[in-house]
C-alpha positions as CSV (number, residue, x, y, z in Angstrom):
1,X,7.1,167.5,13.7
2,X,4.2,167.2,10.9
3,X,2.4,170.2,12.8
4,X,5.2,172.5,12.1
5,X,5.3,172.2,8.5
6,X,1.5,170.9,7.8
7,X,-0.9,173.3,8.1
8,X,-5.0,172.3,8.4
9,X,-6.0,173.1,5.2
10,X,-3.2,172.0,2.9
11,X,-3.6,170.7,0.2
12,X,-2.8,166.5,-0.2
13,X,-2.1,164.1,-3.1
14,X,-3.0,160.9,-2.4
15,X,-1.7,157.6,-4.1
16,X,-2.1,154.1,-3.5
17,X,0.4,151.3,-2.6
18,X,0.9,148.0,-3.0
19,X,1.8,144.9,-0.4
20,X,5.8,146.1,-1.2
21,X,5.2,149.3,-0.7
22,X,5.1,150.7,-4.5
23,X,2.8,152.7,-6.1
24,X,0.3,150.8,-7.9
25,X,0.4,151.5,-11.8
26,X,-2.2,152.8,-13.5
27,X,-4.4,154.4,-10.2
28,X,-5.7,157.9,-10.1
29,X,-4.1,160.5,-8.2
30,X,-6.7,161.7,-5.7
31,X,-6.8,165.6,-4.0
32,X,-7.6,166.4,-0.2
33,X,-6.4,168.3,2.3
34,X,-5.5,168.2,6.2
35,X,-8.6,168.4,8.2
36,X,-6.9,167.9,12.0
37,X,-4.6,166.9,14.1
38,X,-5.4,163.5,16.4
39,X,-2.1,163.0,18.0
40,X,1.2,162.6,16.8
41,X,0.4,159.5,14.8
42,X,-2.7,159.7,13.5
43,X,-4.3,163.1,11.2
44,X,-7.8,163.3,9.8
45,X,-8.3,164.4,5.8
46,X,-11.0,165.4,4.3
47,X,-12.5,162.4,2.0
48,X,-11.5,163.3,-1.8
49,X,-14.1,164.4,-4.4
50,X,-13.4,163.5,-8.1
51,X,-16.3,164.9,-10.9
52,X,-18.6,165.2,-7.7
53,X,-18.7,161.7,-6.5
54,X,-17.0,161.3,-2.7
55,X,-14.3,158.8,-3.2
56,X,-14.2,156.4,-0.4
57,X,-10.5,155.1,0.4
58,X,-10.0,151.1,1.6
59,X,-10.0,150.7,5.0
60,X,-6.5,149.3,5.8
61,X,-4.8,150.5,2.5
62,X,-1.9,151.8,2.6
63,X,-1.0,155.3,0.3
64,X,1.4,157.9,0.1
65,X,0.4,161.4,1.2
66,X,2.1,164.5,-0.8
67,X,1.6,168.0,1.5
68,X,1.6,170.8,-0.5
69,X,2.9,173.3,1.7
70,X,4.1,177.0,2.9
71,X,7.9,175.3,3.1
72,X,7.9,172.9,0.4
73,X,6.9,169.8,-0.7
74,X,7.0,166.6,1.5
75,X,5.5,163.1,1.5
76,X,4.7,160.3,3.8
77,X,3.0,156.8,3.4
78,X,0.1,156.3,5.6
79,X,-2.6,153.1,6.5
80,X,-6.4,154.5,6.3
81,X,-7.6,153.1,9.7
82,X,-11.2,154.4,9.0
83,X,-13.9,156.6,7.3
84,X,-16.3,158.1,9.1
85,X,-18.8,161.3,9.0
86,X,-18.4,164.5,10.9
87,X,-20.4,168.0,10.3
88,X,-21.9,167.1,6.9
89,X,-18.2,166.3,6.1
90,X,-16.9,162.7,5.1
91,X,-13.5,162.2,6.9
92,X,-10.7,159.7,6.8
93,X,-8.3,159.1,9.3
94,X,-5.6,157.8,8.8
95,X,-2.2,156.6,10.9
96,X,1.2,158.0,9.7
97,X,3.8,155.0,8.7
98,X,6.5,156.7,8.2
99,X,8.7,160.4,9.0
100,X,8.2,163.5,6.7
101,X,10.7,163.4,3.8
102,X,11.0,167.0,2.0
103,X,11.0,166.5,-2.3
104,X,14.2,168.3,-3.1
105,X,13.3,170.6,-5.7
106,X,16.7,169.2,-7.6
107,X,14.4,166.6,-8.8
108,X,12.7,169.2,-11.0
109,X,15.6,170.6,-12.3
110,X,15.4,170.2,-16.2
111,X,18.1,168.7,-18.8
112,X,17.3,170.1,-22.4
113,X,18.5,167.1,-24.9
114,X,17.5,165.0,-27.3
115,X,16.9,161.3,-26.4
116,X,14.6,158.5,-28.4
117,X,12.1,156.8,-26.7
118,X,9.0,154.6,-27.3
119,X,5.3,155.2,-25.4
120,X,2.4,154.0,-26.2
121,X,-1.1,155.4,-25.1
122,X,-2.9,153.3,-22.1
123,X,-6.5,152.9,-22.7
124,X,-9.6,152.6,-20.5
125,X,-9.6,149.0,-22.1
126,X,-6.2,148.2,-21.2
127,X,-7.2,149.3,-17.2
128,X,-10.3,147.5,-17.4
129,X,-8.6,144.3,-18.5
130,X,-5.5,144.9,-15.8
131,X,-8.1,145.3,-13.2
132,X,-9.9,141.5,-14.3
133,X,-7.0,140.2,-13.7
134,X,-4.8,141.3,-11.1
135,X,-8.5,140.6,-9.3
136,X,-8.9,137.1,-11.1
137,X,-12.2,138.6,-12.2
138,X,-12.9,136.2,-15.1
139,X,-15.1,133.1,-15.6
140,X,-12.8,130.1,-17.0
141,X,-9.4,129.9,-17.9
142,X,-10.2,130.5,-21.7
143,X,-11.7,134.0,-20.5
144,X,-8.2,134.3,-18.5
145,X,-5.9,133.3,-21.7
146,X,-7.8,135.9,-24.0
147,X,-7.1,138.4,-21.4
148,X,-3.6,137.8,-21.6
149,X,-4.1,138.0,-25.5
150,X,-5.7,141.0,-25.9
151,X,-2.9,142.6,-23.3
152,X,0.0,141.5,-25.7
153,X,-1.8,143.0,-28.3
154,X,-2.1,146.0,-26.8
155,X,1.9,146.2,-25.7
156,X,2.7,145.9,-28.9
157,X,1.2,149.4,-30.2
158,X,4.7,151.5,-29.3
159,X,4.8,154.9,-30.9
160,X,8.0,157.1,-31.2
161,X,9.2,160.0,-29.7
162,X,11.6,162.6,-28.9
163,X,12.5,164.2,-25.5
164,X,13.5,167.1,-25.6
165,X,13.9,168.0,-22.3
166,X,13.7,165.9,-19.1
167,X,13.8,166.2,-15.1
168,X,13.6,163.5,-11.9
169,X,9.9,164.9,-12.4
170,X,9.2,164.3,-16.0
171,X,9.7,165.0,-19.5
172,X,8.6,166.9,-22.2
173,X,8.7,165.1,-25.7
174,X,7.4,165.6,-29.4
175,X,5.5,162.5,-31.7
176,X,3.2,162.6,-34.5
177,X,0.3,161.3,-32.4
178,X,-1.9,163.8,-30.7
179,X,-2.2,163.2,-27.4
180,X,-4.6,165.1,-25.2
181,X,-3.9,166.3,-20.8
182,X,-5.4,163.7,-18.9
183,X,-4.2,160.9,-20.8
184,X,-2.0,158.4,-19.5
185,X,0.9,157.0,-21.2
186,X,3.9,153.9,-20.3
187,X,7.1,155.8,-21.5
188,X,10.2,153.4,-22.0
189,X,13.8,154.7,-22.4
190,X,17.6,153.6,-22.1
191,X,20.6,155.9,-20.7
192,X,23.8,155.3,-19.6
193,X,24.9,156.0,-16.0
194,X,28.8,155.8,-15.1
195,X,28.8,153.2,-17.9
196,X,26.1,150.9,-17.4
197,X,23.1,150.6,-18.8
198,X,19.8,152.1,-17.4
199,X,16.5,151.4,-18.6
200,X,13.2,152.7,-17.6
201,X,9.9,151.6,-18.0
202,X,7.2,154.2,-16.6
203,X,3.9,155.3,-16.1
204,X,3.4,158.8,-17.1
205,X,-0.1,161.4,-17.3
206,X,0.2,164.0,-19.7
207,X,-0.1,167.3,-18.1
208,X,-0.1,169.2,-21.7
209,X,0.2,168.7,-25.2
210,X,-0.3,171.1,-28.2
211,X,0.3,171.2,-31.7
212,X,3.8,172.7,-32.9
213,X,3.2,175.7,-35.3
214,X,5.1,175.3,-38.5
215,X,5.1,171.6,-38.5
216,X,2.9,169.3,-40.3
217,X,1.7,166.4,-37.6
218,X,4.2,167.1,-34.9
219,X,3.3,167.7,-30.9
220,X,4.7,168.5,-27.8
221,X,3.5,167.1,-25.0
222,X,4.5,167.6,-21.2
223,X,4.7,164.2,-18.8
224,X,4.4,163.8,-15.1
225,X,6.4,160.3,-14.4
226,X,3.9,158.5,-12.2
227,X,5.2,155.1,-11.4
228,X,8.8,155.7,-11.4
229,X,10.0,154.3,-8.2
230,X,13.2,156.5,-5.6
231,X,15.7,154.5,-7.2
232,X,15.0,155.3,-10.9
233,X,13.9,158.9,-9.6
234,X,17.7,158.9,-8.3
235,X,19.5,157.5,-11.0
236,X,17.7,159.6,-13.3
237,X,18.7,162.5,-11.7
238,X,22.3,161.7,-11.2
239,X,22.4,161.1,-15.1
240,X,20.8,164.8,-15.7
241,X,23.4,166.4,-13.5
242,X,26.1,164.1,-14.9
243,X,25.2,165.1,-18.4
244,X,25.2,168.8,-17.1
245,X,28.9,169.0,-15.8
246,X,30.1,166.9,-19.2
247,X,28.6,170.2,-20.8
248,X,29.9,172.5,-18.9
249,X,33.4,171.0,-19.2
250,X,33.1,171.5,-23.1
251,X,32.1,174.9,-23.0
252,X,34.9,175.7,-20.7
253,X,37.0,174.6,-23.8
């Protein structure tokens, strides 16, 4: 049960879905923590706070709750039912979709290697212009085509990079362009799984990034993968550990 691993007070992640049941790209990730137990389907968390301002979640939403706790981390997607007020404390209650799944830690585990990729930095532009229209927030359908234009335009400004050492979690990878934490980049990649092709496509924050001493215009950043979905996060992973043994084997040579 929840109440045996959840404790009130825990800290919570919170990320929002789409109809299918995906994270939507390019959201924040919101902090809170477990306020109460209602009954076995339903918990009350405190409403999150980002630079001050109470952040008010929609009202029939559905996200996906990560529970930082004592015996691991676990997630589970949720529907916010409603927000209300309680003892100068804004609360949102939400009912539980689905059971508690642990993160296995494996997902972390880190493959140091070298492997090209392309990113490209997403700007508050680019989110604004998402936002206009996945919400068909425009006036004509000129206003809708230059959208569109300014969106290609945008995609096409792909910087390399380097990884140098990647996880089910994320990556860390070196470029020319300074990057700063906060930001938030689309990473894009290809591997090779038990001989077919892989190819990921993912939204990713930057966590840290610092200049590399002894090298003229070269930095390391650190990447959380944000958007990858359980199926990439799998593969991925399965290709890390795979890449692992075929090392192992060679040194045992």
């Amino acid at each position: 049960m929840l109440s045996e691993i959840v404790q009130v007070g825990d800290k919570i992640e919170i990320k929002q879905l789409d109809h299918n049941g995906e994270l939507i790209n390019n959201l924040k990730v919101y902090v809170s923590q477990l306020v109460d137990y209602i009954d076995d389907e339903k918990i009350s968390i405190a409403a999150p706070i980002k630079n001050g301002r109470i952040i008010l979640l929609e009202k029939g939403s559905n996200y996906r709750l990560y529970f930082y706790t004592a015996k691991g981390l676990y997630q589970t997607t949720c529907t916010l039912i409603q927000t209300y007020r309680e003892n100068n404390m804004i609360i949102s209650l939400v009912k539980l979709n689905s059971d508690l799944e642990k993160i296995q830690r494996r997902q972390y585990y880190r493959l140091e290697c070298i492997h090209d990729i392309d990113y490209r930095l997403i700007s508050e532009e680019e989110i604004r212009l998402e936002e206009k229209l996945s919400q068909g927030n425009y006036a004509s359908e000129d206003e809708k085509i230059d959208i569109k234009n300014r969106l290609n335009k945008l995609n096409n400004e792909w910087v390399h990079g380097i990884i140098t050492d990647i996880s089910g979690g994320g990556c860390r990878f070196n470029s020319e362009q300074e990057l700063k934490a906060g930001d938030r980049v689309r990473i894009r990649f290809n591997y090779i799984l038990m001989g077919q092709l892989k190819e990921l496509d993912i939204i990713s924050h930057i966590i840290a990034s610092q200049k590399i001493m002894g090298q003229i215009r070269t930095y390391e950043h650190r990447a959380e993968f944000y958007t990858i979905s359980n199926k990439e996060r799998e593969d991925l992973i399965k290709y890390i550990f795979e890449q692992e043994r075929k090392r192992m084997r060679f040194d045992k040579k």
